[in-house]
C-alpha positions in Angstrom: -22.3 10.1 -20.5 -21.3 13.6 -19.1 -20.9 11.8 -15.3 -18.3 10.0 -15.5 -15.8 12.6 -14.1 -18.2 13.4 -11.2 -18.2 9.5 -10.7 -14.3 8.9 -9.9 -12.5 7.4 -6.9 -9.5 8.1 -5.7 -7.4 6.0 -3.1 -5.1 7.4 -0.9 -1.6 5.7 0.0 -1.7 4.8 3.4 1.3 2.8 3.9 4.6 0.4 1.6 5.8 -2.4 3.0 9.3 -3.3 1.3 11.6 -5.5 1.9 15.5 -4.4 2.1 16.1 -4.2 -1.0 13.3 -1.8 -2.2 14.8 1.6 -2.5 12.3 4.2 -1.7 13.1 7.4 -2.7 9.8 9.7 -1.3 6.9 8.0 0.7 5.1 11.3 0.6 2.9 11.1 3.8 2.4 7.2 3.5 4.0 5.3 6.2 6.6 2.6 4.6 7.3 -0.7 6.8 10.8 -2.8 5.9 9.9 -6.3 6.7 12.8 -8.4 7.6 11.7 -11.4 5.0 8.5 -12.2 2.8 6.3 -14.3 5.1 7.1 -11.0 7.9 6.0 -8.8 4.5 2.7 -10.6 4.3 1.9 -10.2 7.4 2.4 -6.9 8.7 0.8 -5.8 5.2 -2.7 -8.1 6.4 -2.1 -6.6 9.9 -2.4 -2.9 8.8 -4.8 -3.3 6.3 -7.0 -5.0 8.5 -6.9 -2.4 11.0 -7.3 0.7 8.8 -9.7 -1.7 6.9 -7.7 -0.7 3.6 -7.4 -2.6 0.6 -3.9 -4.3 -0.7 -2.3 -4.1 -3.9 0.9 -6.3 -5.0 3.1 -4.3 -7.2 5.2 -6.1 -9.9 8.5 -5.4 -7.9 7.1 -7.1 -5.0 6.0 -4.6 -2.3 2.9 -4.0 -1.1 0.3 -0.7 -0.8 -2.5 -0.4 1.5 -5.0 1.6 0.2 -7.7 3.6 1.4 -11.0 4.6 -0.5 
């Protein structure tokens, strides 16, 4: 029971990739993307995670994170 803190996983933030009208105020040290539509959006995302072999998370407000374990 006492493990569970020694037992976490944290992901880091590699990259966004927005659209134009996602306003990102601090990226921090992620690199962000604007893709010019959707379909473009989809893409690069499975492009980048794919070569950092990264995972991808859909946020509600549409753009996607590329994570790294």
């Amino acid at each position: 029971m006492g493990n569970e803190s020694s037992q976490k996983q944290t992901a880091a933030i590699i990259a966004a990739v927005t659209l134009s009208n996602h306003k990102i105020l601090s990226a921090g040290e992620a690199f962000v993307l604007e893709a010019k539509d959707e379909e473009e959006q989809q893409k690069l995302t499975l492009e980048i995670a794919k070569t950092v072999k990264g995972d991808v998370t859909q946020l509600s407000n549409g753009i996607y994170l590329i994570l790294k374990s």
